[in-house]
N, C-alpha and C positions, 0 to 999 in steps of 0.2 A: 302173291309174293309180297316179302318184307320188303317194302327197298329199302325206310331205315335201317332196317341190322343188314343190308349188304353195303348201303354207304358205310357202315361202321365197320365192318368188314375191308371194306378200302383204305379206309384211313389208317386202321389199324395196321395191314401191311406195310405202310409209309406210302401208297401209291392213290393215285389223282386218278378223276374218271378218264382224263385223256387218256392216259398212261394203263389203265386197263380198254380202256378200245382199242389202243394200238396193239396190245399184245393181243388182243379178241382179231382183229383183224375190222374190226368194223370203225366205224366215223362218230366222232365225239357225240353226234346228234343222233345217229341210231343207237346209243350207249342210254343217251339221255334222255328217248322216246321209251325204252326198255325199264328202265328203272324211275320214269314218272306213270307207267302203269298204258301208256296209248297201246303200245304191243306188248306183244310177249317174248321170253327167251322163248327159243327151242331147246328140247335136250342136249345139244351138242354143244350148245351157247352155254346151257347152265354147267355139265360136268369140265368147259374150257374155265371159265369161271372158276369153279371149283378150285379147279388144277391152278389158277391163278394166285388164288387166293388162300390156298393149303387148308381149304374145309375138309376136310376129312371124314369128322363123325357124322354116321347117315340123319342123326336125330337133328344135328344144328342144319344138313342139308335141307330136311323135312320144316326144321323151323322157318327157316330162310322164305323158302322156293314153295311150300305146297300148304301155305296155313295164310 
């Protein structure tokens, strides 16, 4: 996983990592465990994400999530 281009992804929304853990349902520090690489998303994590974030094209998901 990128986690730069999904921070960029964040900010680009106008939205804060709080503010997507909250809508994930998960804790600012499980958000920040995720995207400093300690765990992983699960798929459910990533297409919520997604849907959060209005990724769309499967190639930027591919960029993101699986390179």
């Amino acid at each position: 996983m990128k986690a730069n281009l999904l921070r960029g992804e964040i900010v680009a929304n106008g939205l804060t990592v709080q503010e997507v853990a909250e809508k994930m349902g998960l804790s600012r520090n499980t958000l920040f465990s995720r995207l400093s690489g300690q765990t992983s998303f699960n798929t459910e994590e990533v297409i919520k994400l997604c849907d959060i974030l209005h990724i769309k094209e499967p190639s930027r998901k591919v960029e993101i999530f699986l390179t």
